[in-house]
KEDOMI-426175 format. One record per residue (C-alpha): residue in one letter; x, y, z. Coordinates in steps of 0.2 Angstrom, whole numbers. Layout:
BEGIN
+-----+-------+-------+-------+
: res :    c1 :    c2 :    c3 :
+-----+-------+-------+-------+
:   a :     X :     Y :     Z :
...
+-----+-------+-------+-------+
REM end
This chain:
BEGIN
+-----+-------+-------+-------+
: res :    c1 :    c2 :    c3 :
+-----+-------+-------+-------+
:   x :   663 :  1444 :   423 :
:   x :   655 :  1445 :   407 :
:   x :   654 :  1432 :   393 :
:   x :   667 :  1431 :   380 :
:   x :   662 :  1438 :   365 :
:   x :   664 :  1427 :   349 :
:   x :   667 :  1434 :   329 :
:   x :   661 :  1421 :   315 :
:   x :   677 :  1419 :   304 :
:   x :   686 :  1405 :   295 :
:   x :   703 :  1400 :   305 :
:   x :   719 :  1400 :   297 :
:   x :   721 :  1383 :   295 :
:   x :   702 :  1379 :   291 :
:   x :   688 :  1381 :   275 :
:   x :   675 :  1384 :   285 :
:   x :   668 :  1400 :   296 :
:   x :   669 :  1397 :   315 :
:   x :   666 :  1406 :   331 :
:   x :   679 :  1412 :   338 :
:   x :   682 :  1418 :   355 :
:   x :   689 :  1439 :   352 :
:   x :   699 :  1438 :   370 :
:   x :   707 :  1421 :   367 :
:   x :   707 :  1412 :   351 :
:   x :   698 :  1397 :   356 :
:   x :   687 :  1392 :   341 :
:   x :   669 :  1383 :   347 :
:   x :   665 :  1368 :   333 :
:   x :   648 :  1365 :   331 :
:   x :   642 :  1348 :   325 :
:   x :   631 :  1336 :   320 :
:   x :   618 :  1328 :   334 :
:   x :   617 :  1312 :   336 :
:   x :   599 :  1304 :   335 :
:   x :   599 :  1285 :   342 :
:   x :   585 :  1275 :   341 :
:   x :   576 :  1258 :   336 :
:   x :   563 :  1247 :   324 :
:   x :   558 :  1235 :   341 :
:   x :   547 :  1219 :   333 :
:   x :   540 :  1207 :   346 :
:   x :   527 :  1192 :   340 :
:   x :   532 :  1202 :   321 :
:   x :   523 :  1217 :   325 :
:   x :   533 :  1234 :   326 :
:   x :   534 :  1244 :   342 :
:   x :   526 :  1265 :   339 :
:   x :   526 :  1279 :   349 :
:   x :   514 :  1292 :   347 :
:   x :   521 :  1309 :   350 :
:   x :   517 :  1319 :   365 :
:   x :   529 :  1333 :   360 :
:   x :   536 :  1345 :   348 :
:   x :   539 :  1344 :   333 :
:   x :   524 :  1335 :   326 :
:   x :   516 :  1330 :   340 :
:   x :   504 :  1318 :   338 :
:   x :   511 :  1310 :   326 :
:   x :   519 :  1291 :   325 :
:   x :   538 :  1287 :   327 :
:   x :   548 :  1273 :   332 :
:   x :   559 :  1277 :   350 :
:   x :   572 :  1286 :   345 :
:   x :   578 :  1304 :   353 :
:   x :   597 :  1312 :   357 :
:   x :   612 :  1302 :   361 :
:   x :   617 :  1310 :   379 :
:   x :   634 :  1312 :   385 :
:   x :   644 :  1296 :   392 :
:   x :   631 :  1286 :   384 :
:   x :   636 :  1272 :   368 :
:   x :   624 :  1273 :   354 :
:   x :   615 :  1258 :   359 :
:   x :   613 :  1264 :   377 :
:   x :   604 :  1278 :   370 :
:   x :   594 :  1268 :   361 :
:   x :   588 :  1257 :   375 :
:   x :   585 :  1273 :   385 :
:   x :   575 :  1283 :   372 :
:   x :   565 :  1267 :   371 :
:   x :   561 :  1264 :   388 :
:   x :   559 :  1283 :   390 :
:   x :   545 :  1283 :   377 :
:   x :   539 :  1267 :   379 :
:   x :   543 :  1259 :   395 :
:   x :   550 :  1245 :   385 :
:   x :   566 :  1237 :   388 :
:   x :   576 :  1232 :   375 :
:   x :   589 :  1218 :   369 :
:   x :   596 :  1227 :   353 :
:   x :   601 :  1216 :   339 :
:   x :   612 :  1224 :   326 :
:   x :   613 :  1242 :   316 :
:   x :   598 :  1246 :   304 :
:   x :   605 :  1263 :   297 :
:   x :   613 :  1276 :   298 :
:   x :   602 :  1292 :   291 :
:   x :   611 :  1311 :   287 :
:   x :   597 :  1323 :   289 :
:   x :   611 :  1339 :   282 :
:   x :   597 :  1352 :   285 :
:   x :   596 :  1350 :   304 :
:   x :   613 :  1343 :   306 :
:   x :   610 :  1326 :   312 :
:   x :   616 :  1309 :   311 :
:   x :   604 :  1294 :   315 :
:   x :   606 :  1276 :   321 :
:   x :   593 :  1265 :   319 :
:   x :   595 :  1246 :   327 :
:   x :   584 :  1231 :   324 :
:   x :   577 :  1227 :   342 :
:   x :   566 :  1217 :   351 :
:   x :   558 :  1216 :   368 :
:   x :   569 :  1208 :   383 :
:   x :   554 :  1208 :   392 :
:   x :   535 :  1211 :   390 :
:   x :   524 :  1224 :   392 :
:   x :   524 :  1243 :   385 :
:   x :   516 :  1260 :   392 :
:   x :   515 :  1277 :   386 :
:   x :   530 :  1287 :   394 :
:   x :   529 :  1305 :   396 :
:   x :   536 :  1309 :   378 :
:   x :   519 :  1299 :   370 :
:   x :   503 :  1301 :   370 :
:   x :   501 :  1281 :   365 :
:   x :   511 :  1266 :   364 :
:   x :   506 :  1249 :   351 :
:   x :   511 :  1237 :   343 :
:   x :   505 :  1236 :   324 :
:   x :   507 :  1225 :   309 :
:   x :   519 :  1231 :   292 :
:   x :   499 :  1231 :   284 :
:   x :   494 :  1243 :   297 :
:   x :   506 :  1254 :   300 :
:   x :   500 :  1274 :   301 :
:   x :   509 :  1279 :   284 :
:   x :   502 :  1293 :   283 :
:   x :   502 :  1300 :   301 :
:   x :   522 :  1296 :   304 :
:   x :   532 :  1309 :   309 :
:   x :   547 :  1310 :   300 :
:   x :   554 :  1304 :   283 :
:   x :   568 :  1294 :   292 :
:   x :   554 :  1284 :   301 :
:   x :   546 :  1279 :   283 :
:   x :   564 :  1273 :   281 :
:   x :   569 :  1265 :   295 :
:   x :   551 :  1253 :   293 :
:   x :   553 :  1251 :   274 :
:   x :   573 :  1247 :   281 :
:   x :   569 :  1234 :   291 :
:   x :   554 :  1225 :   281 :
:   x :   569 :  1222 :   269 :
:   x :   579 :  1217 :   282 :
:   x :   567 :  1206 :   289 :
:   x :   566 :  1196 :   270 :
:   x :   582 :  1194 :   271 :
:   x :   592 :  1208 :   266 :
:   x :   610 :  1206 :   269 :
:   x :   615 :  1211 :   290 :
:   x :   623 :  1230 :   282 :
:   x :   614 :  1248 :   290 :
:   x :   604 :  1257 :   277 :
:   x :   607 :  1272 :   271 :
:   x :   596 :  1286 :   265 :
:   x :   586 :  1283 :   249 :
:   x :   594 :  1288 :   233 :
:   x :   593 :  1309 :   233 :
:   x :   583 :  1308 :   249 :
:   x :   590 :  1321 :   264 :
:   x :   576 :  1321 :   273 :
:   x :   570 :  1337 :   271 :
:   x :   552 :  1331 :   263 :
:   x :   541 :  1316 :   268 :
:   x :   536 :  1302 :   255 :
:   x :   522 :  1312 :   250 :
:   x :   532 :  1330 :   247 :
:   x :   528 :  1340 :   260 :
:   x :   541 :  1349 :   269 :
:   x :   546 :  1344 :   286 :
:   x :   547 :  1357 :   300 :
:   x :   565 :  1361 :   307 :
:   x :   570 :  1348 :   319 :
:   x :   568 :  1331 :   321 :
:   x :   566 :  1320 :   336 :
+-----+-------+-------+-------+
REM end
């Protein structure tokens, strides 16, 4: 049997091109992925997961990856985090919710801490720590929504009020801090 063959066109009652199937009709949506993930603090030092994969390997993040299927946003987040970083999680409350247009994602970030002690490098990082606000690796982080997400939380940790973030003012993530543009995917 061969595949069904699909024609991008806008459907009567849409705006926007789909694909639609030629044989039958049936018109296959794409959207957004979900990114879930977390700022863990434990003894006020903030959890980061060196990279060992694409894109921008080697480079510093917080755990945070794709939502699965079946999974509730903050389950995703505790299995990204112990994925990345054998930790294991008691999620506190919704940091932010990032829009990154260009690659089509959404982003969850929580405020997290450890429920139990101890950290090690899963097989997405090449290295696992703990660092200080101070100390953090600015320039060596991997995404724009990471320099968020930590500057998110430091103000939430001064007591901001208990609402998610959003992204900066004209920011969509297509840029880090510094200007350069970011390959084209994200976690």
């Amino acid at each position: 049997m061969s595949e069904p063959a699909f024609t991008l066109r806008t459907p009567d009652d849409d705006s926007l091109p789909r694909k639609i199937c030629d044989a039958c009709g049936f018109v296959a949506y794409e959207n957004p992925k979900i990114v879930v993930g977390s700022v863990v603090r434990d003894a006020g030092k903030i959890l980061l997961c060196r990279r060992a994969i694409e894109p921008r390997r080697g480079f510093w993040t917080i755990p945070a990856g794709y939502m699965e299927l079946n999974e509730t946003p903050e389950e995703g987040a505790t299995r990204e985090a112990r994925e990345e970083a054998n930790a294991a999680l008691s999620i506190e409350r919704l940091l932010a919710v990032y829009a990154v247009p260009r690659i089509s994602q959404v982003q969850l970030i929580y405020r997290a801490s450890l429920s139990q002690p101890g950290i090690a490098a899963g097989p997405e990082s090449l290295d696992v720590g703990f660092f200080d606000f101070a100390d953090i690796p600015w320039d060596e982080l991997a995404f724009p929504s990471v320099h968020w997400a930590l500057r998110h939380d430091a103000e939430a940790e001064a007591g901001a009020p208990p609402v998610p973030f959003g992204n900066p003012a004209g920011s969509t993530g297509d840029r880090m801090p510094d200007g350069r543009l970011l390959p084209t995917d994200e976690f």
